[in-house]
NUKOL-615359 format. One record per residue: residue number from 1; residue in three letters; x, y negated, z of N, C-alpha, C in turn. Coordinates in Angstrom, 1 decimal, always signed. Each point is the difference from the previous one (the first is absolute). Layout:
! NUKOL-615359
     n   res       nX       nY       nZ      caX      caY      caZ       cX       cY       cZ
   NUM   ala        X        Y        Z        X        Y        Z        X        Y        Z
...
! end
This chain:
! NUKOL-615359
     n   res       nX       nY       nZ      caX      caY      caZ       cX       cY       cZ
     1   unk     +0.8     +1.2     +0.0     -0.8     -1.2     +0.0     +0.9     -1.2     +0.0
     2   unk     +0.0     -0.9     -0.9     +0.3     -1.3     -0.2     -0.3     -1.1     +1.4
     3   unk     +1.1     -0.5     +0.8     -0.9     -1.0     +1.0     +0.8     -1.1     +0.1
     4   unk     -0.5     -1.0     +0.2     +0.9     -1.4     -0.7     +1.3     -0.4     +1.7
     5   unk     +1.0     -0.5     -0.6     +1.1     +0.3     +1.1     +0.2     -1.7     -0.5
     6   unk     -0.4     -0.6     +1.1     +0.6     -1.4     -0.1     +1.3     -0.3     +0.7
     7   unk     +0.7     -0.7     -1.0     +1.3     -0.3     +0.2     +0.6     -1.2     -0.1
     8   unk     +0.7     -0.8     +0.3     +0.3     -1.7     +0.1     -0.1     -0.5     -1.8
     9   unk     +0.1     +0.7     -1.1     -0.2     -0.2     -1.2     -1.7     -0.1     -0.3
    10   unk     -0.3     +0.6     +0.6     -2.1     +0.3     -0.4     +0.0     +1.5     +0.0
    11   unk     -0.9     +0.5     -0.5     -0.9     +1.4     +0.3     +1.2     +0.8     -1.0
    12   unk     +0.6     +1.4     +1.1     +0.4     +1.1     -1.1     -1.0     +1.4     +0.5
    13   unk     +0.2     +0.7     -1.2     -1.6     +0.6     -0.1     +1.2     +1.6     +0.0
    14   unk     +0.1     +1.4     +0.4     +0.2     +0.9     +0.2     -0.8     +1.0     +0.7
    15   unk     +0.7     +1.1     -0.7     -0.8     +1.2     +0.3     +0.6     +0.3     +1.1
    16   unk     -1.0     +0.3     +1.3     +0.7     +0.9     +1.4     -0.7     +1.2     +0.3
    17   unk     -0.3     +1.0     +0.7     -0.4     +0.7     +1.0     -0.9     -0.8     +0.8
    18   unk     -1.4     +0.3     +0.0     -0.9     -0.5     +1.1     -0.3     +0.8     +1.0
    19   unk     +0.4     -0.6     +1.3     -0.6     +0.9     +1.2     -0.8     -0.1     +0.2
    20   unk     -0.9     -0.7     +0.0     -1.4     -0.4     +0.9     -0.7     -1.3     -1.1
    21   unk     -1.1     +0.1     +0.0     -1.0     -0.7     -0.8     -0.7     -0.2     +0.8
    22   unk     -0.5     -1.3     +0.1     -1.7     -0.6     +0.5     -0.1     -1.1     -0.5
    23   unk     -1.4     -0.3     +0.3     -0.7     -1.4     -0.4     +0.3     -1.1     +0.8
    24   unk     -0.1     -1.1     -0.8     +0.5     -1.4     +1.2     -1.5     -0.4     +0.3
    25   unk     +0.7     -0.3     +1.4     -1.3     -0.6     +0.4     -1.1     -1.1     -0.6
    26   unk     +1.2     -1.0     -0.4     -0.9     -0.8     -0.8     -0.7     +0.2     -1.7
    27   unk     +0.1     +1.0     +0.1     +0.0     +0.8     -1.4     -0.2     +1.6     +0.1
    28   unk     -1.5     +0.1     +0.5     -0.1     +1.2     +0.3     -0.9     +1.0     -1.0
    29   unk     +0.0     -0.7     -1.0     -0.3     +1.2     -1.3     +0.6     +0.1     -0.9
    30   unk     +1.4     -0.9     +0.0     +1.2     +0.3     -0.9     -0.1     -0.6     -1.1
    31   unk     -0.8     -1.2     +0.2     +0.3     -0.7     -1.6     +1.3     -0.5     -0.1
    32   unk     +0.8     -0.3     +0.8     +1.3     -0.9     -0.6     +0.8     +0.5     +0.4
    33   unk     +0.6     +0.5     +1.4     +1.0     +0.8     +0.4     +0.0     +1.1     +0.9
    34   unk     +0.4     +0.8     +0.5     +0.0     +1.0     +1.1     +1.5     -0.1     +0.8
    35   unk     +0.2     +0.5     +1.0     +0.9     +0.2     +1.1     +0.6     +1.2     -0.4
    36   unk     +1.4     +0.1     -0.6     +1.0     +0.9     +0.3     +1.2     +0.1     +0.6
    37   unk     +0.4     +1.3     +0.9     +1.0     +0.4     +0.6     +1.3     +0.5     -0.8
    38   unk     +0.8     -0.4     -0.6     +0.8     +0.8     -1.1     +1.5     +0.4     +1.0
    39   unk     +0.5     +0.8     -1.1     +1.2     +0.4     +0.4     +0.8     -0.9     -1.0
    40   unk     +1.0     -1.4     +0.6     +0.2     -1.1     -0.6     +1.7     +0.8     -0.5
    41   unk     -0.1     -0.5     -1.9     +1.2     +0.6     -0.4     +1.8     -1.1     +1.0
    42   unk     +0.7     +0.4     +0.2     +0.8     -0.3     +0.4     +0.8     -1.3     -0.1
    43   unk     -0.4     -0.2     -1.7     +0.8     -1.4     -1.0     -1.2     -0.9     +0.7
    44   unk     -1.3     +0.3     +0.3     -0.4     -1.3     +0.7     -0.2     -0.4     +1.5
    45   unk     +0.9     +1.3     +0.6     -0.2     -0.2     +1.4     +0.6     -1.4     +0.3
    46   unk     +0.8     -0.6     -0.2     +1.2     -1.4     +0.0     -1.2     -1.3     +0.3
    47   unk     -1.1     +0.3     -1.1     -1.1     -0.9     -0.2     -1.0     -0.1     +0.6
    48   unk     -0.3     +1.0     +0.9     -1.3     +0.4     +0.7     +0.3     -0.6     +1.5
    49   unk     -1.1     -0.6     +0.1     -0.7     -1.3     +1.1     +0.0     +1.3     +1.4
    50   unk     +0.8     +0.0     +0.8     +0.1     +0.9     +1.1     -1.6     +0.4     +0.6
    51   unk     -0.9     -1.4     +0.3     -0.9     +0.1     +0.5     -1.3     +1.4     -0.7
    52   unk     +0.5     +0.2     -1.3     -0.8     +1.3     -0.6     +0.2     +1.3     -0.1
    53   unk     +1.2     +0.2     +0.9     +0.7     +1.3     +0.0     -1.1     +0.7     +1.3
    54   unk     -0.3     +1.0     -0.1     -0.7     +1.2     +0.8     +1.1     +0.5     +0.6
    55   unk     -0.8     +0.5     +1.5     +1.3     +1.3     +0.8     +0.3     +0.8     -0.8
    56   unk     -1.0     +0.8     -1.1     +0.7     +1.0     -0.3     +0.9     +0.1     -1.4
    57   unk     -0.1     -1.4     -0.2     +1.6     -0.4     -0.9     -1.0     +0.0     -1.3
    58   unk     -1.3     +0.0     -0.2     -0.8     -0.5     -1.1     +0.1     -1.7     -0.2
    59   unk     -0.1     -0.8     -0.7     -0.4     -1.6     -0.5     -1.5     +0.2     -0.4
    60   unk     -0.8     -1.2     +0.0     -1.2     -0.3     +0.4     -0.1     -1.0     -0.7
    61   unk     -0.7     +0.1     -1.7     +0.1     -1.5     -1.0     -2.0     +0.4     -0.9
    62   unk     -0.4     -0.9     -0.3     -0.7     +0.3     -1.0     +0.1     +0.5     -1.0
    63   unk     -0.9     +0.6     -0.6     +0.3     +0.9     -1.4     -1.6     -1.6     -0.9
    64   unk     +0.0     +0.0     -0.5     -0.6     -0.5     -1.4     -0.9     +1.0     -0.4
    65   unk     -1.5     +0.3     -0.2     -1.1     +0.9     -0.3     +0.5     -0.1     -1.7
    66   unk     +0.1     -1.3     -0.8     -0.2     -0.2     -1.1     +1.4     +1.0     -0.5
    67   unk     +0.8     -0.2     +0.7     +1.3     +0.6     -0.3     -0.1     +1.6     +0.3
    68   unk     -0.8     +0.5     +0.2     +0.5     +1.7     +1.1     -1.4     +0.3     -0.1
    69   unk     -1.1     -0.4     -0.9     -1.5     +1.0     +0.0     +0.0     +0.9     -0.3
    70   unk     +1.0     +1.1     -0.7     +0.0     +1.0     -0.1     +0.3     +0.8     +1.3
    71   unk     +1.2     -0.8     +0.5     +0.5     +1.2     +0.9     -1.1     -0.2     +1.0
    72   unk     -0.5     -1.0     +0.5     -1.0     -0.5     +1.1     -1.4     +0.5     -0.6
    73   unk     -0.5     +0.3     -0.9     -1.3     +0.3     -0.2     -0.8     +1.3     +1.0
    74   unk     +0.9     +0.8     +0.7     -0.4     +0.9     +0.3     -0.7     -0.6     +1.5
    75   unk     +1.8     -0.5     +0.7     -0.5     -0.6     +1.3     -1.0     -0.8     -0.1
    76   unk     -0.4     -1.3     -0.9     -0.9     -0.8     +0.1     -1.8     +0.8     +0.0
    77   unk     +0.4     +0.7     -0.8     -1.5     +1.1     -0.8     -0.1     +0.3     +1.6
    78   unk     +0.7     +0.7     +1.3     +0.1     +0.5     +1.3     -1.2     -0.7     +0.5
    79   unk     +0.2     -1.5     -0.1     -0.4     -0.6     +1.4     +0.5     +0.1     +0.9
    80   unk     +0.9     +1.1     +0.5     +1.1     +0.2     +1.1     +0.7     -1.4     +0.1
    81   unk     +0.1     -0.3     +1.5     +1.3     -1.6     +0.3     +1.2     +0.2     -0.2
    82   unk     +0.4     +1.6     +0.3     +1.5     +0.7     -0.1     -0.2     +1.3     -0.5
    83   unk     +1.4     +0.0     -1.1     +0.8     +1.1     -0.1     +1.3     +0.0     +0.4
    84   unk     +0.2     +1.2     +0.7     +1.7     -0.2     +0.9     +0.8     +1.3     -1.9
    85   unk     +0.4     -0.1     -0.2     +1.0     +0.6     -1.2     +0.8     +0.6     +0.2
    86   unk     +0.7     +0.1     +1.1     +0.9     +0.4     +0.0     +0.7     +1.5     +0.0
    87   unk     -1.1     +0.7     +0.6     -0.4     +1.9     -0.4     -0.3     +0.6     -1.3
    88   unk     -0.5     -1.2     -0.5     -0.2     +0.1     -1.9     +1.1     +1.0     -0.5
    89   unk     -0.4     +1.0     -1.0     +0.7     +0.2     -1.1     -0.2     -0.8     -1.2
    90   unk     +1.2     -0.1     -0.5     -0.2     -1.0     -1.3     +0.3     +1.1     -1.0
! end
């Protein structure tokens, strides 16, 4: 899944590993973005705002609906607030 990685230049957009998906609060039927937990690739650890890092060494950024409806169609179709991912087989 594509989730946009802001960086002091503007938005860079990469594929990560998602651990955890839910809906934002203020946006609770996923028209514009959802809440993800990713496993943040390494080249952007340098860039990442400390305050979004999780204990369990996940990062915590928006994903973009318009950008990622494919991979999100399932969770949104849910209704579910969360999917935790990380037991997934891919």
């Amino acid at each position: 899944m594509s989730v946009p990685f802001q960086m002091y230049e503007g938005a860079q957009f990469f594929e990560c590993l998602v651990a955890r998906v839910q809906r934002a609060a203020d946006d609770p039927d996923c028209e514009v973005a959802v809440i993800v937990d990713v496993n943040l690739p390494p080249q952007y650890s340098a860039y990442a705002n400390p305050r979004n890092w999780n204990e369990d060494g996940t990062y915590r950024v928006e994903a973009l609906v318009k950008n990622n409806r494919r991979s999100l169609a399932a969770f949104i179709a849910s209704g579910d607030h969360e999917w935790d991912l990380r037991n997934d087989e891919l």
